[in-house]
RORO-235707 format. One record per residue (C-alpha): y, x, z; residue number from 1. Coordinates in Angstrom, 3 decimals. Layout:
<atom <Y,X,Z>,NUM> ...
***
This chain:
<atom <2.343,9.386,37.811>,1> <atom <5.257,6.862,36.397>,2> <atom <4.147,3.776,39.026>,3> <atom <6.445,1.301,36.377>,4> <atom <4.163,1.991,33.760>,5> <atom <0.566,1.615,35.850>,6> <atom <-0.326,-1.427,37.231>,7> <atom <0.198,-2.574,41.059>,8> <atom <-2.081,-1.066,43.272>,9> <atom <-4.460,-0.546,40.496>,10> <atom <-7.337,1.358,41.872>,11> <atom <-9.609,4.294,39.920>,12> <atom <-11.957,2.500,38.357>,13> <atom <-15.554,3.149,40.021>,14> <atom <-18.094,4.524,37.445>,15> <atom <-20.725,2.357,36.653>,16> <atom <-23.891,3.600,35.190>,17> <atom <-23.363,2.628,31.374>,18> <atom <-20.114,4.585,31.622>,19> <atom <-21.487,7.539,33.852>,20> <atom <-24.031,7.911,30.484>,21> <atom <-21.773,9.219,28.295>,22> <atom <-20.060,11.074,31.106>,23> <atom <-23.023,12.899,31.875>,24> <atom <-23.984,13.425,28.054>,25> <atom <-20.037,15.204,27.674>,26> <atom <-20.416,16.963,30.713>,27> <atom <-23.208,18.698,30.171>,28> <atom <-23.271,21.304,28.147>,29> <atom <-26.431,23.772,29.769>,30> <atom <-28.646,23.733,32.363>,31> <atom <-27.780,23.556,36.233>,32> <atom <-26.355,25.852,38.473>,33> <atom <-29.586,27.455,40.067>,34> <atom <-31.783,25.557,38.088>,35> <atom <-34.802,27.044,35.998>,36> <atom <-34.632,27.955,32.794>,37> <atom <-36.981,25.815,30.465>,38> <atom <-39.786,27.773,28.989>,39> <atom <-39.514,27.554,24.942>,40> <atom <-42.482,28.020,23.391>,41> <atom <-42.275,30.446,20.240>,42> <atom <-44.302,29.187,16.655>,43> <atom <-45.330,31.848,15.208>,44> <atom <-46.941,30.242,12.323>,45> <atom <-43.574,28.558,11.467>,46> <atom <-41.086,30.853,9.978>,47> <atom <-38.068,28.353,9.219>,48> <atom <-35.327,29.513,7.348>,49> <atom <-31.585,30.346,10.031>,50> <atom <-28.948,28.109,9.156>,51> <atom <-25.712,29.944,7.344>,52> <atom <-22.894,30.298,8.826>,53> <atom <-21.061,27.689,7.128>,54> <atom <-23.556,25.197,8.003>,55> <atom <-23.552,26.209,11.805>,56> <atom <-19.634,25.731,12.069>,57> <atom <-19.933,22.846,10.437>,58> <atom <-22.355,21.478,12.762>,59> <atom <-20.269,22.586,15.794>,60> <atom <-17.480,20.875,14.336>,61> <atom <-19.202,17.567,14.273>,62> <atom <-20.293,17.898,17.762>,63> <atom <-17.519,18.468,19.075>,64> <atom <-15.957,16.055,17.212>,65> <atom <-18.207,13.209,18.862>,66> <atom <-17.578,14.433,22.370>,67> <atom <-14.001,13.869,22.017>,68> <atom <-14.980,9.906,20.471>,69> <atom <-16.987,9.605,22.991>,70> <atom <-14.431,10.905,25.534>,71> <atom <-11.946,8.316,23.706>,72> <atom <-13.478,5.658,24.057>,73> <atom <-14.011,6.186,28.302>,74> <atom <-10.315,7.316,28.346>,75> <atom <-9.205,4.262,26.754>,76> <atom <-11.125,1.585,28.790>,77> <atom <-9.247,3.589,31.711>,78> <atom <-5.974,3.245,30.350>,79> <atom <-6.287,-0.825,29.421>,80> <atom <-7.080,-1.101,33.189>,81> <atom <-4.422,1.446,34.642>,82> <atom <-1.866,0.676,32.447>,83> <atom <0.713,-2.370,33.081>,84> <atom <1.050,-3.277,29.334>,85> <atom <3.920,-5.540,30.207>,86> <atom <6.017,-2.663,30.595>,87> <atom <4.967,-0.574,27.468>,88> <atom <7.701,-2.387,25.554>,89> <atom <10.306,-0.909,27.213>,90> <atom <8.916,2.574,27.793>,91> <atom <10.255,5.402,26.103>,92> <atom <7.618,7.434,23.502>,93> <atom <8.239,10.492,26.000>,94> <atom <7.651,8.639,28.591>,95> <atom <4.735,7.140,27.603>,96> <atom <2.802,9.652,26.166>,97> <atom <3.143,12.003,29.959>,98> <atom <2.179,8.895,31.794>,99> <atom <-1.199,9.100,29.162>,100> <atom <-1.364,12.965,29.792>,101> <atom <-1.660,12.413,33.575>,102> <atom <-3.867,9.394,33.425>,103> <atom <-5.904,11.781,31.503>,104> <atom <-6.007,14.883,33.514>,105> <atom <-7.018,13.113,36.239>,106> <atom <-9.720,10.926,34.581>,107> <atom <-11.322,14.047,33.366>,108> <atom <-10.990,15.817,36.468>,109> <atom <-13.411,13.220,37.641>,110> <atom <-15.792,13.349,35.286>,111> <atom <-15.503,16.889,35.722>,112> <atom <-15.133,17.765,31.725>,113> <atom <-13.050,20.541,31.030>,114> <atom <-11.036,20.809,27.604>,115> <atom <-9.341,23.438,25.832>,116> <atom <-5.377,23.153,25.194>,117> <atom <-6.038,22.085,21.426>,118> <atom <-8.459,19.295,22.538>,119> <atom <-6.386,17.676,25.374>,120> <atom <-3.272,17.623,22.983>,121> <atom <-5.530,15.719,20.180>,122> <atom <-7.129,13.426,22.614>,123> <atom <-3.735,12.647,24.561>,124> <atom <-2.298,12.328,20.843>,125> <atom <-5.239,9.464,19.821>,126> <atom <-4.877,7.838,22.743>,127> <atom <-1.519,7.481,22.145>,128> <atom <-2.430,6.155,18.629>,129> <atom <-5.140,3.544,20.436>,130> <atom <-2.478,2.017,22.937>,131> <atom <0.713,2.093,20.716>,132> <atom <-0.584,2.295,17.186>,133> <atom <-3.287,1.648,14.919>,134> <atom <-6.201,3.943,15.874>,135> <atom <-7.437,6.542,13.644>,136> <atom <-5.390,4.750,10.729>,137> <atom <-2.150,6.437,12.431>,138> <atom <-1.824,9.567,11.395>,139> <atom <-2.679,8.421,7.608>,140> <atom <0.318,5.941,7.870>,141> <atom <2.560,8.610,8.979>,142> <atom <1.744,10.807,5.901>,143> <atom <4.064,10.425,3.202>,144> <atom <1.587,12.103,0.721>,145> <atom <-0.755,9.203,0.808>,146> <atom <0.103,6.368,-1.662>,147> <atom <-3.158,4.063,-0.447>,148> <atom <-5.557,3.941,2.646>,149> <atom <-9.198,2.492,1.356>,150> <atom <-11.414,1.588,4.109>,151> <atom <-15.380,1.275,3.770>,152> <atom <-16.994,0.853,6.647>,153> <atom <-16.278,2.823,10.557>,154> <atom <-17.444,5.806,8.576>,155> <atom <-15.828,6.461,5.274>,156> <atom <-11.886,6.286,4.777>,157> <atom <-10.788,7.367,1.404>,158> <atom <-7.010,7.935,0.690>,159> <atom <-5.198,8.148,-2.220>,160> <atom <-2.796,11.472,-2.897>,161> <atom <-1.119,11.885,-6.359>,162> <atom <-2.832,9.372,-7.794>,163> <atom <-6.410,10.775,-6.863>,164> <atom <-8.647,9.404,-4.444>,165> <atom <-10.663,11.401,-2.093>,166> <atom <-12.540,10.962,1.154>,167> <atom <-10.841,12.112,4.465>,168> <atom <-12.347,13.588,7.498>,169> <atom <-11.167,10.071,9.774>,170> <atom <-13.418,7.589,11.453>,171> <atom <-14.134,5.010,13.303>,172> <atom <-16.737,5.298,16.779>,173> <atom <-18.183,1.970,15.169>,174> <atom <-18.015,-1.114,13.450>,175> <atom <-16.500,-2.733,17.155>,176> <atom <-14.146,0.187,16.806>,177> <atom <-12.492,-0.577,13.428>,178> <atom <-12.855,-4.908,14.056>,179> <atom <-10.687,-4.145,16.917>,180> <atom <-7.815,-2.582,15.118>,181> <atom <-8.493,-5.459,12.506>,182> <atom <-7.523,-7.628,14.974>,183> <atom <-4.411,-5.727,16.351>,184> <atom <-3.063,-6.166,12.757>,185> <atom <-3.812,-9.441,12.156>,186> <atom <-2.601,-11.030,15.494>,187> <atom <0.766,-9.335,14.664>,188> <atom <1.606,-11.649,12.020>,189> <atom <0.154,-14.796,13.536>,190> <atom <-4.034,-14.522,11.506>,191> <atom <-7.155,-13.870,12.365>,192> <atom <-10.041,-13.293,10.915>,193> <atom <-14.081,-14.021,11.840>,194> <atom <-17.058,-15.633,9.917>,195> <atom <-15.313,-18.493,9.742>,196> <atom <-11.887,-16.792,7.761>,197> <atom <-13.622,-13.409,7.141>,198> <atom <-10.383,-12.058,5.246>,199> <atom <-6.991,-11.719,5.377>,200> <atom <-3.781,-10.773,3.386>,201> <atom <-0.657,-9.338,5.925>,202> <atom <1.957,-6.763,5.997>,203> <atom <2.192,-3.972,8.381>,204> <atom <5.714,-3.640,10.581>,205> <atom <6.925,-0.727,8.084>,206> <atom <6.615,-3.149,4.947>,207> <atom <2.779,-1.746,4.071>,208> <atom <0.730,-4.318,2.526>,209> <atom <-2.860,-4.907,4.134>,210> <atom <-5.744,-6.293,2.902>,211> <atom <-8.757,-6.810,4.852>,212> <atom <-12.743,-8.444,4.366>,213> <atom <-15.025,-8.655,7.669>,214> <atom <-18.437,-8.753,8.051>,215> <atom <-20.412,-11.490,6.435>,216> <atom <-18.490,-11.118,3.306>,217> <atom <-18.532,-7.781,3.790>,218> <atom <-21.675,-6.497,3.696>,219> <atom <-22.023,-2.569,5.020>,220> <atom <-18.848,-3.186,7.126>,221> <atom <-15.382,-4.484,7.253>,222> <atom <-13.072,-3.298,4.007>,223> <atom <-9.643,-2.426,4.491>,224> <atom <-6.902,-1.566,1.654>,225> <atom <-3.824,-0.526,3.222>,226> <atom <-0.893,0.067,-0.106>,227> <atom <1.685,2.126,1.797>,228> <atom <5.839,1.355,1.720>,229> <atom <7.875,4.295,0.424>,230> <atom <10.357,4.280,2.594>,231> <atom <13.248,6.265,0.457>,232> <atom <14.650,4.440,-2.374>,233> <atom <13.135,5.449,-5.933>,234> <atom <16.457,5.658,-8.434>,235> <atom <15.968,6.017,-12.139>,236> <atom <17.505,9.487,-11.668>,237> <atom <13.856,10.394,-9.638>,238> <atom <12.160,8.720,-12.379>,239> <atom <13.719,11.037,-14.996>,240> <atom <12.924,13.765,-12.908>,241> <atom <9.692,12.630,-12.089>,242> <atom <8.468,12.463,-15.799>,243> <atom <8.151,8.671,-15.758>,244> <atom <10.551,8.462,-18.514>,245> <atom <12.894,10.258,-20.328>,246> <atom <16.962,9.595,-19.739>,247> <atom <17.308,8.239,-23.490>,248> <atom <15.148,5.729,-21.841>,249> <atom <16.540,5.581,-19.097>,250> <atom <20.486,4.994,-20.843>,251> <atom <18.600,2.193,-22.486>,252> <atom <17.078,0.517,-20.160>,253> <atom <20.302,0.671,-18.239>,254> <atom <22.154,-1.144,-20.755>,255> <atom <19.090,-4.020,-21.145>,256> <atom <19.417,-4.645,-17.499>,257> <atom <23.384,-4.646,-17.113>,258> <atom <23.247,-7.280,-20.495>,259> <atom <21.411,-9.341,-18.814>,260> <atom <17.989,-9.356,-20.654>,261> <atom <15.139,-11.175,-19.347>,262> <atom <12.291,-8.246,-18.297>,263> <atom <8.766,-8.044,-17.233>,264> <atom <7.298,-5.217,-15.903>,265> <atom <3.988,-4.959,-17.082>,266> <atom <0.946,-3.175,-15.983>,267> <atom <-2.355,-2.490,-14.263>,268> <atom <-3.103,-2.355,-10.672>,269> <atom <-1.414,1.030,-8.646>,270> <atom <0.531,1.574,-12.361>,271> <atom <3.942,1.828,-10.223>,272> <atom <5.138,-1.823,-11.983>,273> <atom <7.174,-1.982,-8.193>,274> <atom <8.230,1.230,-8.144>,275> <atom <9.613,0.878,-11.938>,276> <atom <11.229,-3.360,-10.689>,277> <atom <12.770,-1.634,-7.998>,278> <atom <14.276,1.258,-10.365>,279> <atom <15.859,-1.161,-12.994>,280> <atom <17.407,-3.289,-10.382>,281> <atom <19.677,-0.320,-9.281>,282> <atom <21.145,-1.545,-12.455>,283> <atom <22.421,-4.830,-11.800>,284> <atom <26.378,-5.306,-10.488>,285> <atom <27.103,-5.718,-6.448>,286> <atom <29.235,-9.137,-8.025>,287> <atom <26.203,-11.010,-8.805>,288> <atom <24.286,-12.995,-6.306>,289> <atom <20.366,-11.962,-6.695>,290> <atom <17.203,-13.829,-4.921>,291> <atom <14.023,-12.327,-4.577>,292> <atom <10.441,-13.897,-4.401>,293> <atom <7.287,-12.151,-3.722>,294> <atom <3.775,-12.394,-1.422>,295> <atom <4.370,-9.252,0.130>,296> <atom <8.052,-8.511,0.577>,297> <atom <7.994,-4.617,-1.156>,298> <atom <10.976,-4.911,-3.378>,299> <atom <13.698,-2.505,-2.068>,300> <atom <16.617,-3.887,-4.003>,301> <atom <20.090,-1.870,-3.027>,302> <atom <22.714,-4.910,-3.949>,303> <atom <25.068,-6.071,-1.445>,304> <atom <24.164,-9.896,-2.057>,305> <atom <20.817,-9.948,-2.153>,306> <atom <18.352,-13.101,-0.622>,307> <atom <14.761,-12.351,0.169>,308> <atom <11.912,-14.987,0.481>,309> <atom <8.694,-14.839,0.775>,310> <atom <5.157,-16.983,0.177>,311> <atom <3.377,-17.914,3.028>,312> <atom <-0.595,-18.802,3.171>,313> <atom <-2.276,-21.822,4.972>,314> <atom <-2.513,-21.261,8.770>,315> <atom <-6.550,-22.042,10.283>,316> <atom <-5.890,-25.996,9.752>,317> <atom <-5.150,-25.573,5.525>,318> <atom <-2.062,-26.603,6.110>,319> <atom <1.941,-25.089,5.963>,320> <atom <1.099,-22.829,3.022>,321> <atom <4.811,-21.879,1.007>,322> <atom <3.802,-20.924,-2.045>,323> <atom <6.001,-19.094,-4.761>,324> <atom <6.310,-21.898,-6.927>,325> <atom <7.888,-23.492,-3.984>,326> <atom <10.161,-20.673,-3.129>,327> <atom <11.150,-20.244,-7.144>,328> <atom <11.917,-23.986,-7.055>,329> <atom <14.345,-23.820,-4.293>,330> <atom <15.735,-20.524,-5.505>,331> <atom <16.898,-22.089,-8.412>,332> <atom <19.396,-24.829,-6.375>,333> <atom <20.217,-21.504,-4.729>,334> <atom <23.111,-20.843,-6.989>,335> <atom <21.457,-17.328,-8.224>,336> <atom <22.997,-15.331,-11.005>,337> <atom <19.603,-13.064,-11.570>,338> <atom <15.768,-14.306,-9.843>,339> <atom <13.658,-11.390,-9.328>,340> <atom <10.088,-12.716,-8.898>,341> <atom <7.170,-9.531,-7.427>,342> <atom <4.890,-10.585,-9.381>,343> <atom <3.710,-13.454,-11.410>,344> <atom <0.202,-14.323,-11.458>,345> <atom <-0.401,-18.023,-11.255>,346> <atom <1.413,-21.502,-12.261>,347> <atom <5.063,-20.512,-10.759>,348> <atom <5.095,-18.758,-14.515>,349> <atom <6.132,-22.248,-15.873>,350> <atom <9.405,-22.438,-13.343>,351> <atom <9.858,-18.784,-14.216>,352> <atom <10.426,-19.252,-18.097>,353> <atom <12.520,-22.276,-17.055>,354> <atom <14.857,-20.185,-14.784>,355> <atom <15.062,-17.560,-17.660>,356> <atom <15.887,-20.260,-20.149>,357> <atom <18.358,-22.030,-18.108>,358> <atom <21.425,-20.080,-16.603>,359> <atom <19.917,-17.022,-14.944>,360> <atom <19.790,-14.304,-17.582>,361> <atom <18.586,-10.861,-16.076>,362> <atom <15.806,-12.380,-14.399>,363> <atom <12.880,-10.163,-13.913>,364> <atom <9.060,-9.922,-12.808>,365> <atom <5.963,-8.014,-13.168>,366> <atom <2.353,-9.131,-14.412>,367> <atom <-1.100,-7.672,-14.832>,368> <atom <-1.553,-6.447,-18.832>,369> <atom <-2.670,-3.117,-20.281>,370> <atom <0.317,-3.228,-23.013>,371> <atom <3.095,-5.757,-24.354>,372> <atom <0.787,-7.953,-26.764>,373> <atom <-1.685,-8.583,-23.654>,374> <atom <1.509,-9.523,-21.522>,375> <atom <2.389,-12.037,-23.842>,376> <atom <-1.534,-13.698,-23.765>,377> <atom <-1.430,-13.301,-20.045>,378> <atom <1.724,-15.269,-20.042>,379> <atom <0.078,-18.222,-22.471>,380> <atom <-2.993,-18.306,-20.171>,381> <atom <-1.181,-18.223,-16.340>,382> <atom <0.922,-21.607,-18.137>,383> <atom <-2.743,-23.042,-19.293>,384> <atom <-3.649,-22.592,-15.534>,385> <atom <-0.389,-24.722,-14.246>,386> <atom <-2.456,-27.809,-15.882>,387> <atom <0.601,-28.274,-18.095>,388> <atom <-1.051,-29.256,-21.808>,389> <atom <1.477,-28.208,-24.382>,390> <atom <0.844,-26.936,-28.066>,391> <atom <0.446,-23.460,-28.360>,392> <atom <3.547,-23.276,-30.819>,393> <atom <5.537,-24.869,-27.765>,394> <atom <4.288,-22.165,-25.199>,395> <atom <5.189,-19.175,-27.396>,396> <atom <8.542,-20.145,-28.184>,397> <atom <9.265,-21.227,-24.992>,398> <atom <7.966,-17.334,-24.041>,399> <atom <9.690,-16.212,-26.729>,400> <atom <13.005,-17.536,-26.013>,401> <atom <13.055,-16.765,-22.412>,402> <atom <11.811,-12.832,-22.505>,403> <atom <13.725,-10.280,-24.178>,404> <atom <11.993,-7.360,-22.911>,405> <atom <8.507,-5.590,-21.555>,406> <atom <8.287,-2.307,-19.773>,407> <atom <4.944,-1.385,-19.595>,408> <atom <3.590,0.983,-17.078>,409> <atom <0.387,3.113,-16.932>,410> <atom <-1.561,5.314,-14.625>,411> <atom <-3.177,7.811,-16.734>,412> <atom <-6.402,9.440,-15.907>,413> <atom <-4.755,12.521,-14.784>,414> <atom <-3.150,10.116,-11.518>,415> <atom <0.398,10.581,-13.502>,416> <atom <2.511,7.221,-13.965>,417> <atom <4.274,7.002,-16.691>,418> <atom <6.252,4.244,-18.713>,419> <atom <4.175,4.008,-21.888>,420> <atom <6.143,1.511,-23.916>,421> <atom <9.256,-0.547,-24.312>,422> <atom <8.862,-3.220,-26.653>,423> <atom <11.359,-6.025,-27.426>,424> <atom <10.752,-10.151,-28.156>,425> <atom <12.551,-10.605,-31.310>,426> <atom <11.724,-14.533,-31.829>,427> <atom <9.195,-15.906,-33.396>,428> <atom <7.453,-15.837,-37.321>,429> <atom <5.134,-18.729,-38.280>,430> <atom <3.317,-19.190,-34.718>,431> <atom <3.179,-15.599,-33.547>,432> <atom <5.601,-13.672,-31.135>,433> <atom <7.241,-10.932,-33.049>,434> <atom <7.534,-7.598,-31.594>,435> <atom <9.423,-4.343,-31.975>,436> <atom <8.679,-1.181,-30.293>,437> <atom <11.496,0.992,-29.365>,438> <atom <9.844,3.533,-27.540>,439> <atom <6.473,4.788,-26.419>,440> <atom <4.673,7.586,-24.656>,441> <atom <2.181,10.148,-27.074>,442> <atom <-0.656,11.546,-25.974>,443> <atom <-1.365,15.163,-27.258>,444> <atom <-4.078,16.336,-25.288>,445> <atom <-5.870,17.509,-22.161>,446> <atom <-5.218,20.773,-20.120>,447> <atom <-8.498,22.317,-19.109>,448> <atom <-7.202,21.154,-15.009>,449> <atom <-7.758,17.738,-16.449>,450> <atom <-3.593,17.021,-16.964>,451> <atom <-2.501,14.679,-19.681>,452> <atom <-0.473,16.386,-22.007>,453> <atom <2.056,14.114,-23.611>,454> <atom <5.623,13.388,-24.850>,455> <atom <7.800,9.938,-24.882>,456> <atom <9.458,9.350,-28.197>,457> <atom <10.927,6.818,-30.655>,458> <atom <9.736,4.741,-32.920>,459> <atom <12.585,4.559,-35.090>,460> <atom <13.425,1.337,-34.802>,461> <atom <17.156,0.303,-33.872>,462> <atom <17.169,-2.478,-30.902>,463> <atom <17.208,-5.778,-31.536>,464> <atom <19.965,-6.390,-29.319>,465> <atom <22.638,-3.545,-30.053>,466> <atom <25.438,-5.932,-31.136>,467> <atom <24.717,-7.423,-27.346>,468> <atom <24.776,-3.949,-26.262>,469> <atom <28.124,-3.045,-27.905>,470> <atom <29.391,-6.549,-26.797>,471> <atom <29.059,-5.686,-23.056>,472> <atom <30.469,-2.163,-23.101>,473> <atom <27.077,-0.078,-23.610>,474> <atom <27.192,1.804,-27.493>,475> <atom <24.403,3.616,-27.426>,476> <atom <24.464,6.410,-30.112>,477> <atom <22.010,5.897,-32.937>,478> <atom <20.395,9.414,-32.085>,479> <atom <18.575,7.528,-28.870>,480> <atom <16.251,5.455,-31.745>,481> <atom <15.688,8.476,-34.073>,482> <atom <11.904,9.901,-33.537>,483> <atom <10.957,13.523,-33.329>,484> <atom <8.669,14.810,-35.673>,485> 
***
């Protein structure tokens, strides 16, 4: 055994009787040597119908699922007392998991349980994932295929693949069980939650956002919502080939961004309104000093001069919070040539327009909206919320002067993300916002697998900004805005 990683003259723990119980129920597994046989008495009256097969393996499967819990859970109390956690942070993963394997061995040796190859390697594996990691939540983290991790309760973990949710074969033991690794997440980042703060808002080491409720708010158990971080770099080139878009698009969008024009990414929750921020900023020149603001730091921006800030909430007291109005306002004595805000949801929208109207053209941000026209009424109400009382002539052309753009992004029902629209801010007629759209996705049906079947086209309309365009470098042939028929 590695005597730097187990703690001095740590003893074998003596088996009490509440952990002998579940020893004994593991153990077990038929009568006694020598022992009688019990006597079952047949009902003949009863005829009841034999399980199938399929029922009977899965029954197996969940018993033998709860003897390795149960194992887990005795394997793991041995560990936090053998273990000398003060040297875990300098043990290798190698090392660590073979000092786990013979803690292991010999703690079931004693408890005289016997496991098959398969078995020991899973339970050596989760105990690995107890000590080191985050439970039965690791091996979901270390999938790439899964977008989102939706906790409900020790029982039912539902995870999102391809833009469909479904419910995974991963648990908890209990309630105690999932509070625990709660707790190990929280305490990372300086929170905590109880009945007194019974949620929480954090970010995982690998840039994952987490989102957590605890019992009494949450009723039938805690809630967790885990929105993974893609770790490789989405460029509008995977886009393209992605279907998000098409590379007309694409050639235009390049040429709104490298102009300078003010954008918002709009969309609904899980729409990919990050994914597409992150895209269009490949865009923007490695000569041009860019700051970024968000809750959760996700943006994966790929400049050379880039500054990264982010909000911060009120510790226990109420007090030290750093919102993003705060950070925006400091940004802008920052000396920025482009602010790229996550996402704007609340009162720093007024400081936002400002920084767009004053100096830092190419700004960008996301919001919540199902299309352009409800971005625009989203943007009037989040500057009714700042408490500022203006006309609402005032507030649309200060919204009209300061965007020039809107990307919207969709999930469609099929789990696909695509870019449905780009429409342009051309001023303003009377007291409305005038639009153009330049181009927009089509539905055209439904394959019988349930896939949307669609195209992206043009409207027909030239861009409002082509002399800008042609200014800066970027013609764009005229065959981009034709539509096809």
């Amino acid at each position: 055994m590695f005597s730097r990683f187990k703690k001095p003259d740590a003893a074998a723990p003596a088996l009490t009787p509440a952990s002998a119980a579940p020893r004994a129920a593991v153990a077990s597994v038929g009568p006694p040597a020598g022992a009688a046989r019990p006597v079952v008495k047949s009902n003949l009256g009863a005829r009841a119908a034999p399980p199938s097969a399929e029922a009977a393996a899965a029954d197996k499967e969940k018993k033998r699922k709860e003897r390795l819990m149960e194992l887990k859970v005795e394997l793991h109390k041995r560990l936090l007392e053998n273990l000398n956690l003060a040297a875990l942070e300098h043990a290798t993963e190698a090392n660590l998991k073979a000092e786990i394997a013979d803690i292991t061995a010999e703690a079931l040796t004693d408890m005289s349980v016997v496991l098959n190859k398969d078995d020991r390697s899973q339970l050596n594996q989760e105990l690995y994932d107890e000590v080191m990691g985050l439970g039965p939540l690791e091996p979901l983290l270390k999938d790439e295929s899964i977008s989102d991790i939706l906790v409900n309760g020790p029982k039912r973990i539902f995870i999102e693949r391809s833009g469909k949710l479904q419910l995974s074969d991963i648990t908890f033991k209990d309630e105690k069980h999932l509070l625990r690794i709660i707790d190990k997440i929280v305490s990372a980042v300086g929170r905590r939650v109880d009945e007194s703060n019974p949620y929480c808002d954090a970010r995982l080491a690998d840039g994952s956002r987490f989102n957590c409720m605890v019992p009494p708010v949450a009723v039938d158990g805690s809630l967790v919502s885990i929105r993974k971080f893609k770790k490789e770099k989405l460029k509008i080139e995977d886009l393209v080939r992605f279907g998000a878009f098409t590379e007309e698009m694409a050639a235009y969008l390049q040429a709104a961004v490298s102009c300078r024009l003010n954008v918002i990414v709009s969309g609904g929750t899980g729409s990919g309104k990050t994914t597409t921020l992150n895209a269009l900023s490949s865009f923007i020149d490695n000569a041009e000093r860019v700051l970024t603001i968000e809750d959760t730091a996700e943006l994966q921006l790929q400049q050379i001069h880039v500054g990264r800030m982010e909000s911060r909430p009120a510790n226990v007291e109420g007090k030290g919070a750093v919102t993003q109005r705060d950070c925006l306002r400091n940004a802008l004595r920052m000396r920025p040539d482009r602010i790229i805000v996550g996402e704007t949801r609340g009162e720093e929208v007024i400081d936002m327009l400002q920084a767009m109207n004053t100096g830092h053209d190419g700004s960008m941000t996301t919001i919540h909206a199902n299309s352009a026209r409800d971005g625009i009424s989203r943007l009037e109400n989040m500057v009714a919320m700042a408490g500022i009382e203006m006309p609402l002539k005032a507030v649309r052309s200060q919204i009209a002067s300061a965007v020039n753009l809107i990307v919207q992004a969709s999930r469609l029902q099929d789990g696909s993300r695509r870019m449905t629209s780009i429409t342009e801010i051309t001023g303003m007629e009377g007291e409305v916002i005038s639009m153009q759209e330049v181009f927009r996705y089509e539905r055209l049906g439904v394959e019988p697998n349930g896939k949307i079947i669609g195209r992206f086209n043009a409207t027909g309309v030239r861009s409002h900004y082509s002399d800008r365009f042609r200014q800066w470098g970027y013609d764009l042939p005229a065959s981009i805005y034709e539509p096809i028929s």
